[in-house]
C-alpha positions as CSV (number, residue, x, y, z in Angstrom):
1,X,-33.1,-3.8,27.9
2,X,-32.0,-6.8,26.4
3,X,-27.6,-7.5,26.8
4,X,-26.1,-7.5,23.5
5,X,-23.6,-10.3,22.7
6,X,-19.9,-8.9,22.3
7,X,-20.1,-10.2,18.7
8,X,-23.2,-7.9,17.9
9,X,-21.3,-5.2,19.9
10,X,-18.0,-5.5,17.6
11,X,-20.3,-6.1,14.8
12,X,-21.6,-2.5,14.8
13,X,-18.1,-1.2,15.9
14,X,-16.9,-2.0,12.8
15,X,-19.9,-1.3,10.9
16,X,-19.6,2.0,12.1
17,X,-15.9,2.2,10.9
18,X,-16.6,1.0,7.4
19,X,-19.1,3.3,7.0
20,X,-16.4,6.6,8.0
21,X,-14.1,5.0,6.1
22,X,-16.5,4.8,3.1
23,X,-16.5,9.0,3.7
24,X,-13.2,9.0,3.5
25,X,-12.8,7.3,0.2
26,X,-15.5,9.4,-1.4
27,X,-14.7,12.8,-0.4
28,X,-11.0,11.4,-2.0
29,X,-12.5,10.6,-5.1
30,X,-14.2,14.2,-4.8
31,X,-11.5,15.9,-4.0
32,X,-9.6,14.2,-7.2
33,X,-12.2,14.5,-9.7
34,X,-12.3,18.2,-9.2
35,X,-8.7,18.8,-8.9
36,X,-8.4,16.9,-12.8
37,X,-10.4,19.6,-14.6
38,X,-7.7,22.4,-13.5
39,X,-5.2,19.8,-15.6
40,X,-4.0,21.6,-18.9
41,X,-4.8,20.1,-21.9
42,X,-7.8,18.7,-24.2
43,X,-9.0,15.3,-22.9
44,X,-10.8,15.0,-25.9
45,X,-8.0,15.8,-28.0
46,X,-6.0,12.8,-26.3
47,X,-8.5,10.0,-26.3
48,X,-9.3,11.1,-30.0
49,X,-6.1,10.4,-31.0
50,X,-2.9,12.9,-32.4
51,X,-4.6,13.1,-36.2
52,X,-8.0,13.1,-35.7
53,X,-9.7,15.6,-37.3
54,X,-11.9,18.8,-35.1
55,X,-15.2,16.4,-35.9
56,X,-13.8,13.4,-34.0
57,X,-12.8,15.3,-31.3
58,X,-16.2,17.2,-31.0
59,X,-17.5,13.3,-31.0
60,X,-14.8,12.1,-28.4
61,X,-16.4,15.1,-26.3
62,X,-19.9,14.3,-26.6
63,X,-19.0,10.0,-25.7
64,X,-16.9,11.2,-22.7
65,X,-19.6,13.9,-22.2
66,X,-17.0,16.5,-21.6
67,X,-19.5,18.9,-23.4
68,X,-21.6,18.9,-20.1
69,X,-20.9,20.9,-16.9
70,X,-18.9,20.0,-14.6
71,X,-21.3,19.2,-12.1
72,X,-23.0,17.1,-14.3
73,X,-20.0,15.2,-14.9
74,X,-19.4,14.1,-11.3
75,X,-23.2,13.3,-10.9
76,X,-22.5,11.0,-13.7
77,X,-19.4,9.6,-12.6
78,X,-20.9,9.0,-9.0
79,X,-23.9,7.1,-11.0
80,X,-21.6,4.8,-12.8
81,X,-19.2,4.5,-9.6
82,X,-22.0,3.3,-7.7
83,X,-23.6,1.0,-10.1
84,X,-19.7,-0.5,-10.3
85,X,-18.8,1.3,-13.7
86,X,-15.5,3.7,-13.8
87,X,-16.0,3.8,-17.4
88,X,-13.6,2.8,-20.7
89,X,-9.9,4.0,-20.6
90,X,-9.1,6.6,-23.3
91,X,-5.1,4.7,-23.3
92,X,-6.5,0.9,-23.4
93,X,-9.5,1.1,-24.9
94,X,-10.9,-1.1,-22.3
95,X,-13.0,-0.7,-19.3
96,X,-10.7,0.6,-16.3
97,X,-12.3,-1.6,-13.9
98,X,-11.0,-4.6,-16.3
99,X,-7.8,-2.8,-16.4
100,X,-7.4,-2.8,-12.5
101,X,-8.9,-6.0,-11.6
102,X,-5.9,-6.7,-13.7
103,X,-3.3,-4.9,-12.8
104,X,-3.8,-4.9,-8.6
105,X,-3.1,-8.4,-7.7
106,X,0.5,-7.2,-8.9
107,X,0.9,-4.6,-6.8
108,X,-0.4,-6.1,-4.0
109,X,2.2,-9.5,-4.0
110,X,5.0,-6.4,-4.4
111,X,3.6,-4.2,-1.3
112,X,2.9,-7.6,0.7
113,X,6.8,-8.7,0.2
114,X,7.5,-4.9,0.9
115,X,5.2,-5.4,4.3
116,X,6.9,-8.1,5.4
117,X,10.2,-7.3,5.1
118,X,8.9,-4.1,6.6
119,X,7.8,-5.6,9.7
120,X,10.5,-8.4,10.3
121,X,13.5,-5.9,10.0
122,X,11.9,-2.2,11.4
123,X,10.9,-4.3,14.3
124,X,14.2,-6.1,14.5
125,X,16.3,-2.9,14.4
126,X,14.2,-1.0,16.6
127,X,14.6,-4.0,19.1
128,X,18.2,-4.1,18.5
129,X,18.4,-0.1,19.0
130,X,16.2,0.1,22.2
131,X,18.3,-3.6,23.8
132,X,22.2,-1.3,22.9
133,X,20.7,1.4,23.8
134,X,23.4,4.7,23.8
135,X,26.2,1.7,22.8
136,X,27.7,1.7,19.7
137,X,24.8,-1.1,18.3
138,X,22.5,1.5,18.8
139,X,24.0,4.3,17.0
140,X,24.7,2.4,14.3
141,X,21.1,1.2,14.1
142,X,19.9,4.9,14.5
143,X,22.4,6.0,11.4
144,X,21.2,2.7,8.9
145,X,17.4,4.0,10.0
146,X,18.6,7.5,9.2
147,X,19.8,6.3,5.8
148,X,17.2,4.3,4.8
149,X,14.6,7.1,5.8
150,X,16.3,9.8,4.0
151,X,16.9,8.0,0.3
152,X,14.0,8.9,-2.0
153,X,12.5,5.5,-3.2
154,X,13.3,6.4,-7.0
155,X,17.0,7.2,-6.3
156,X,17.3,4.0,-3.9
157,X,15.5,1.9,-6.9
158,X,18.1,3.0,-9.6
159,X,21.2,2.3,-7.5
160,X,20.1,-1.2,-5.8
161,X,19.2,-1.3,-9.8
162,X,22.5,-1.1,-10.9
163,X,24.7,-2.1,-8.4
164,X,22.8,-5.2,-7.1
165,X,21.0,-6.0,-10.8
166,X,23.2,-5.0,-13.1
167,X,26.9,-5.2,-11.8
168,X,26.6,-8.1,-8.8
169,X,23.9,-9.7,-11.2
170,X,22.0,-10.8,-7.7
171,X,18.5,-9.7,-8.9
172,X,16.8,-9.1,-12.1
173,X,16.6,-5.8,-13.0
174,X,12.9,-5.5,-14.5
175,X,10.0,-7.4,-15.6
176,X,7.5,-9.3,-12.9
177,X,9.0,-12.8,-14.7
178,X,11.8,-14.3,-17.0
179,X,9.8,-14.4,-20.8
180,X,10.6,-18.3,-20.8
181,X,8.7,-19.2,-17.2
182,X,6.3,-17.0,-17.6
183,X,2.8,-19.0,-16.2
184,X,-1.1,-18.1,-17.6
185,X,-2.6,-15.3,-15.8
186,X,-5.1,-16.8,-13.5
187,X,-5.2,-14.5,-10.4
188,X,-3.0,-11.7,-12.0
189,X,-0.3,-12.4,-8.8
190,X,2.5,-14.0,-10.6
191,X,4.0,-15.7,-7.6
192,X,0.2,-17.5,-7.0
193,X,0.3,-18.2,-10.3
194,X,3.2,-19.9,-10.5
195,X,2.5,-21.7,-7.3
196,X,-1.5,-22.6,-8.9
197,X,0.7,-23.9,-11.9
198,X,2.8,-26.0,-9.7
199,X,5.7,-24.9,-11.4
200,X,8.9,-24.5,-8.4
201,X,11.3,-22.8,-10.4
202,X,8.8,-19.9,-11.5
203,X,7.5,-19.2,-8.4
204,X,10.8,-18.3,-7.7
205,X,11.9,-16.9,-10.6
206,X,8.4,-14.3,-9.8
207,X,9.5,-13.9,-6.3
208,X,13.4,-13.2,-6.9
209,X,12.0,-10.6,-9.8
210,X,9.6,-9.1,-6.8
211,X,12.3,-9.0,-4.2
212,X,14.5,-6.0,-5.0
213,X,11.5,-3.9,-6.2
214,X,9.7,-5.1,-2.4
215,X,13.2,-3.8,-1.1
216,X,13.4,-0.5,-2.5
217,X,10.2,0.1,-1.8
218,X,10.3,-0.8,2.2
219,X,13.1,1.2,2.9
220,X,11.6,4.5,3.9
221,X,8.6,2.6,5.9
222,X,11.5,0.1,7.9
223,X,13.3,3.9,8.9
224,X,9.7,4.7,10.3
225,X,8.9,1.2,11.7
226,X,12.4,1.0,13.2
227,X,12.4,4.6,15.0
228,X,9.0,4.0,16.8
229,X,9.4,0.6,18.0
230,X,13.1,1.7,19.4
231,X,10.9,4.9,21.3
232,X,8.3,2.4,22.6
233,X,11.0,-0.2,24.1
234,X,13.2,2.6,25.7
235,X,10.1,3.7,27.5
236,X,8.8,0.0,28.0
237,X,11.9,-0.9,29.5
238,X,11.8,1.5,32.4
239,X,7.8,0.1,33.4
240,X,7.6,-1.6,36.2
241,X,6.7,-4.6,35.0
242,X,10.1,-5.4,32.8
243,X,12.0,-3.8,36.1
244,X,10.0,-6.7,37.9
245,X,11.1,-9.5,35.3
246,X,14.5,-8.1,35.6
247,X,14.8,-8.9,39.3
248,X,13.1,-12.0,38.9
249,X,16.1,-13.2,37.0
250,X,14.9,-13.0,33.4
251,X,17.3,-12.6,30.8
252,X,17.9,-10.6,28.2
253,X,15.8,-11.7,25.7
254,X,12.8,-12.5,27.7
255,X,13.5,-9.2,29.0
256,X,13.2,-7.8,25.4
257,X,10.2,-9.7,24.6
258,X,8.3,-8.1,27.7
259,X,9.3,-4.8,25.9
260,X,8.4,-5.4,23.1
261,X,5.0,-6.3,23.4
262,X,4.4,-2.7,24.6
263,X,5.1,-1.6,20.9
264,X,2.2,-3.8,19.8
265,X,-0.5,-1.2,19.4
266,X,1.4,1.4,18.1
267,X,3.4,-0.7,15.2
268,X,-0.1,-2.1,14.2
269,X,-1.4,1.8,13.8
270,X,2.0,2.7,11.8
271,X,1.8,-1.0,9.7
272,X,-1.8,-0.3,8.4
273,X,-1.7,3.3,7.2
274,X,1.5,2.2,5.5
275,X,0.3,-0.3,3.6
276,X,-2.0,2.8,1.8
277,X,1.3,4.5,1.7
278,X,3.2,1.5,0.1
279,X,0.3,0.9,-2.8
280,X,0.5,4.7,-4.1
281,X,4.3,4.7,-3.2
282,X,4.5,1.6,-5.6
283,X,4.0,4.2,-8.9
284,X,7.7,5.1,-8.6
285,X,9.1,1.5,-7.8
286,X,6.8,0.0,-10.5
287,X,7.9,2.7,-13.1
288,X,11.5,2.2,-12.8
289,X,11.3,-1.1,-12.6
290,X,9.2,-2.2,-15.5
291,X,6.6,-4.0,-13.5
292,X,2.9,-4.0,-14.7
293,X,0.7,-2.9,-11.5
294,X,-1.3,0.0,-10.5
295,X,1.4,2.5,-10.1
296,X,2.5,1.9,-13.5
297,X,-1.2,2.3,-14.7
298,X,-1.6,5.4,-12.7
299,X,1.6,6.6,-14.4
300,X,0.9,6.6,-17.4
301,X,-3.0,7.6,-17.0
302,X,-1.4,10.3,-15.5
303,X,0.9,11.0,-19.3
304,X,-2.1,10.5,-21.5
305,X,-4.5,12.6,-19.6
306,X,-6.9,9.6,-19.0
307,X,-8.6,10.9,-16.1
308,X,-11.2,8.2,-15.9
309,X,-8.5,5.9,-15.1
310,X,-6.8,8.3,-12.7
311,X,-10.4,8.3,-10.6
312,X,-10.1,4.8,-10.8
313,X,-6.8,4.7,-9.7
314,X,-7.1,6.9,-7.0
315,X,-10.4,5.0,-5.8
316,X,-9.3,1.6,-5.6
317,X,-6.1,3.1,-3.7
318,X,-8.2,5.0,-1.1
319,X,-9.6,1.2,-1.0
320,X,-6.7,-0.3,0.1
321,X,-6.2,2.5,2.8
322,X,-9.3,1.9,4.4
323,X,-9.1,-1.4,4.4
324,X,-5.9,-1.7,6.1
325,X,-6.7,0.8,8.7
326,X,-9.8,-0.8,9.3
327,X,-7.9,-4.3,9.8
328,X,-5.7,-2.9,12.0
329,X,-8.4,-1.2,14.3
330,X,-10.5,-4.7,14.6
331,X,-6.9,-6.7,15.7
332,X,-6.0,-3.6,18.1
333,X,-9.5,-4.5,19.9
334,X,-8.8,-8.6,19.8
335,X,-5.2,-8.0,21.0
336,X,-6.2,-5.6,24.0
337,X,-8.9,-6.2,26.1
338,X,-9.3,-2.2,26.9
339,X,-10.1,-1.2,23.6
340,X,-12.6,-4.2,23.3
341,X,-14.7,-3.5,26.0
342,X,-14.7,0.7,25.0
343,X,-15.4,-0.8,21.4
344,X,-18.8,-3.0,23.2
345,X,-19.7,-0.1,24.8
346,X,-20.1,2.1,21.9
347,X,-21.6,-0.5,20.2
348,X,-24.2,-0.9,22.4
């Protein structure tokens, strides 16, 4: 039998993950599409409009084809799913994949400021926690961690809101961008567009206008982050190896680093399913906030009974998930040589 390269091998490794995580996103979807029809109400009635007469609501039936059974109705939105159509939003009028080509990019600059921050200060704190450990840095790490998880987002949002927007006038308080640097839409990211438009001043008026949203919205995920990296050094820090350092005459921080290299894996894992987290998180921060992303679409599909856009919502969402947990799962096998070869050999 013929040796396969470790390329080929990782090849069908992930091939094999996208294809689960394909399951996953469609037995989402599924799950979704069946749990809409047990919404009260008369989606024909909404997309029709609040005066339209019985006839034009029979019509808005028949166009949505409501009027069929509901198994017929998911084979036809799986058709139209699969040839890349979610169909035409009964709030916009125009077709939702339009709508969330549109409206992502904006999310996604808000949950990648949101990841960042994420990762710089949960794995900060957690460092700092697990170096003081049982001194007073480290119970004061564990209470800000204990804070910042127990805040619902939408509470946090609408006092950084006030106190930091409104009264200390440090941030703006909503909008993605000030009306007078606003750049043309190219990407749909305002801070790329700004950049593309080689414009300084509005790429930073777009970040500064992302920040305290990305802020908000991190808070809950950093309390996570923070926790587990501060569990992973504690025990890193009695191995052998970073006892070994020690008597080798390393200091502190090299010391620390040693640790925290032992948290790798495990803040990867944690880091990917929370970027899923963050995306359908980002409904609440985007609401309050005013910015015009996914969450805020989602919102108000959600209000106007537009379940079409909903299933879209939800899909492109379960996207993101997948993606990021596949990500993660292909840098866990570059960063450790274990999982690589396991991954080669059920590849092979």
């Amino acid at each position: 039998m013929i040796s396969q390269t470790p390329l080929v091998m990782a090849g069908r490794f992930a091939v094999r993950h996208l294809w689960f995580l394909l399951q996953t996103v469609f037995w989402v979807v599924t799950l979704v599409f069946f749990l809409t029809k047990l919404i009260p109400g008369d989606p024909a009635r909404v997309a029709a409009g609040r005066f339209a007469t019985p006839d034009q609501v029979e019509h808005m039936r028949t166009v949505l084809h409501l009027d069929q059974p509901v198994v017929m109705q998911y084979a036809g939105f799986l058709g139209q799913m699969v040839r890349g159509d979610l169909g035409r939003s009964t709030t916009t009028h125009q077709p939702i994949l339009s709508d969330l080509a549109t409206r992502l990019p904006m999310t996604l600059q808000v949950v990648a400021i949101g990841m960042a921050m994420t990762a710089l200060v949960g794995i900060g704190l957690g460092t700092i926690a697990a170096s003081a450990r049982q001194k007073k840095g480290d119970l004061t790490v564990r209470i800000l961690l204990a804070l910042a998880g127990g805040i619902p987002i939408f509470w946090a949002a609408i006092i950084l809101q006030w106190w930091l927007g409104h009264r200390l006038q440090l941030f703006p308080i909503s909008g993605a961008t000030s009306y007078a640097l606003a750049m043309p839409a190219r990407t749909g990211a305002t801070v790329i567009d700004a950049a593309l438009a080689g414009n300084g001043e509005a790429v930073w008026d777009a970040f500064i206008h992302l920040l305290l949203p990305a802020i908000c919205l991190s808070l809950p995920f950093i309390a996570v982050v923070g926790r587990n990296v501060r569990s992973s050094m504690i025990g890193a820090l009695s191995s052998d190896y970073v006892l070994f350092s020690i008597a080798c005459g390393a200091g502190p921080v090299r010391v620390a680093f040693h640790a925290l290299r032992a948290t790798i894996a495990p803040t990867l894992t944690i880091l990917g399913m929370q970027c899923g987290w963050m995306t359908s998180a980002s409904l609440l921060i985007e609401t309050t906030f005013g910015i015009p992303g996914i969450g805020a679409y989602l919102a108000a599909a959600a209000v106007n009974q537009d379940i079409f856009a909903v299933l879209g919502c939800v899909l492109v969402i379960g996207t993101v998930f997948a993606c990021a947990n596949l990500i993660v799962d292909l840098l866990q096998i570059w960063l450790d040589p274990r999982l690589r070869s396991t991954a080669a050999s059920q590849g092979a």
